[in-house]
N, C-alpha and C positions, 0 to 999 in steps of 0.2 A: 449233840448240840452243833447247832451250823458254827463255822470260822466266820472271824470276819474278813472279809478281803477287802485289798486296800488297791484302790484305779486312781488312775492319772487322767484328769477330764482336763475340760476347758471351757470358757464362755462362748456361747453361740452366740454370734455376731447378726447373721444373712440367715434371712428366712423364705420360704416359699419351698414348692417342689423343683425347682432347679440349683439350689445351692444346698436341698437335702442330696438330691442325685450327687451333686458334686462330692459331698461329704462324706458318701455311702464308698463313691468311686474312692475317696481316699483312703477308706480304711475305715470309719469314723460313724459311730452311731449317732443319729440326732438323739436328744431325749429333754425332760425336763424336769424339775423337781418343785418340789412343793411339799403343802404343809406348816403346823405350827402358826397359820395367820400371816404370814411371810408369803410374798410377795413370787410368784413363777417363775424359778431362773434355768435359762435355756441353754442345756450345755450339749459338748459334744465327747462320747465317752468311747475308748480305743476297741474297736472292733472286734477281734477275736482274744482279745480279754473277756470281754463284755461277755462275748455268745460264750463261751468257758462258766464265766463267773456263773450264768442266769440257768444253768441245766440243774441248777437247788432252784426252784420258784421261791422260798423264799430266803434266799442268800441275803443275809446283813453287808452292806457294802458301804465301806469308807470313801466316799469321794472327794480327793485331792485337787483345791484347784488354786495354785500359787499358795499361798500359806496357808490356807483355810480347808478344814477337814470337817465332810460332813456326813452323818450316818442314816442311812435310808432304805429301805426295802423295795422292788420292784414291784410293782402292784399292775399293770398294764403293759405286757411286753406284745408287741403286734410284729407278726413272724411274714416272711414272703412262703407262701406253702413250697410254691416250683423251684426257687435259690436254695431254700433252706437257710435263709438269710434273717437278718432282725432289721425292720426298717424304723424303729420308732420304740422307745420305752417310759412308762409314767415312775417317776421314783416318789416315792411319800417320806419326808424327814422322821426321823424318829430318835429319842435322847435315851442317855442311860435309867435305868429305874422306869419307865413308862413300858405300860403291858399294851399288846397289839393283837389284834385276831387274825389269825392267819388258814387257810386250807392247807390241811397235811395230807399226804397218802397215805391209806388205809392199804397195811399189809397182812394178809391170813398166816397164821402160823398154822402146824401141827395136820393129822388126818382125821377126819371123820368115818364114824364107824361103817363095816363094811354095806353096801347095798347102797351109801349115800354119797349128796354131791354136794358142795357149798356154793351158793349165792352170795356174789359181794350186792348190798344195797346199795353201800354208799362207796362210791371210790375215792373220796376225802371228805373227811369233816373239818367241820370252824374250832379252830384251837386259841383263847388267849392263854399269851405267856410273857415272861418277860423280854423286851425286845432284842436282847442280849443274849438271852439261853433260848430262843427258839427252839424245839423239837422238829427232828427234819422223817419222824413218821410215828406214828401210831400202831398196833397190833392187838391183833383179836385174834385170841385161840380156838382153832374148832376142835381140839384131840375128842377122838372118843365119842363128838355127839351124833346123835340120831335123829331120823328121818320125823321133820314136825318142829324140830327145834328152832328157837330163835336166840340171836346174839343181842343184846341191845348196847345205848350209850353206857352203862353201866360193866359191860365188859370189855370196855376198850382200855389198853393201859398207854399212857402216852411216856412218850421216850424222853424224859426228864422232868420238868415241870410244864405244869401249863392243865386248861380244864380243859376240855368236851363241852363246845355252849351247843347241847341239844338237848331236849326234854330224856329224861334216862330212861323212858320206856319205846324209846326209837329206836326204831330196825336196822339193823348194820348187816346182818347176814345171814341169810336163812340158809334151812337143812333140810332137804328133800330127796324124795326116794329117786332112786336113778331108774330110770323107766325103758326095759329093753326090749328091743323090737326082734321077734321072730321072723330072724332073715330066711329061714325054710321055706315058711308058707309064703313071703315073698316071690322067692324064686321059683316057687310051683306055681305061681299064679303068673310069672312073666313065661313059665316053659310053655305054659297051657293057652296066653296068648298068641307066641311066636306059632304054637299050633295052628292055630285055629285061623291064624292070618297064611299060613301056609298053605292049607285047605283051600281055603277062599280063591288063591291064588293060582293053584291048579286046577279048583274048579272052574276059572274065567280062563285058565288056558284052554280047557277042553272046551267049552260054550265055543273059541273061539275057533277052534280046530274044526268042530263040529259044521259052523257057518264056511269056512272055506273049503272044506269037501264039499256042501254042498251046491257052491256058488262057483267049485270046477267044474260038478257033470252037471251043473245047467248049462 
């Protein structure tokens, strides 16, 4: 089950792209929350807390702003690719006892039998759970299976509580023959080229030797 972690925000005042820049320069993520019918509040959350906290996508997080504590999940974090930076995050409120759908990672256990290779279909599925016990992944076992096999929603086990909303004859991850190439006859077909390009090429040297003997004793 994820932690809940608890950040020290504050109200966002100035808005536009010169007083996010400014904000980003201080340390300071813009971001905003919402939810429950309540009204958009625009806060600004401590920077490398924040990028720490958000490496769980869904990290339960307590936002602290003067006395008031509030519980929310990330649902929209917008990343700078080239910084490695976070320029903006949507937070969704959420109370205790209320179930929430969330995307887990899908992780493969165990090996499949020999000759074969596993296919992930899905690399996360939609989990609700309670908003409190999240499950921070899911697993599917391949031990043992063979080539033709399929995994579906119905052998996922999830890591505490919470369902799988997918129909349970959906594909999570197939078992196929591992298909190997005869690097021999490869390499007898590249020797047999490099051949034959060789050939080619003394044969245009001699054409050309040919033409300038003859083009001396004229």
């Amino acid at each position: 089950m994820s932690d809940r972690i608890k950040l020290q925000v504050e109200t966002r005042d100035d808005f536009g792209k010169g007083a996010s820049r400014r904000a980003r320069r201080e340390g300071k993520i813009p971001a905003v929350i919402y939810g429950h019918g309540t009204e958009p509040k625009h806060i600004l959350m401590p920077g490398q807390e924040t990028f720490l906290a958000v490496r769980n996508p869904n990290a339960l997080l307590t936002l602290v702003n003067g006395g008031e504590e509030t519980m929310a999940l990330p649902k929209d974090v917008q990343r700078d690719p080239l910084k490695d930076t976070i320029d903006h995050i949507d937070l969704l409120i959420v109370r205790k006892g209320e179930k929430v759908t969330v995307d887990v990672y899908v992780e493969v256990e165990g090996e499949v039998a020999p000759g074969a290779i596993h296919n992930l279909e899905e690399v996360t599925v939609p989990v609700e759970a309670d908003a409190l016990k999240l499950p921070e992944r899911v697993t599917v076992s391949v031990e043992g299976r063979e080539p033709g096999e399929h995994l579906h929603t119905t052998d996922v086990v999830v890591d505490g509580e919470g369902e799988v909303l997918l129909e349970e004859d959906h594909v999570i991850v197939t078992v196929n023959e591992v298909v190997e190439q005869d690097l021999g006859e490869e390499t007898e077909d590249a020797d047999a080229a490099e051949g034959e390009e060789v050939a080619e090429g003394k044969a245009a040297e001699g054409e050309e030797s040919g033409e300038s003997a003859e083009s001396d004793s004229e």
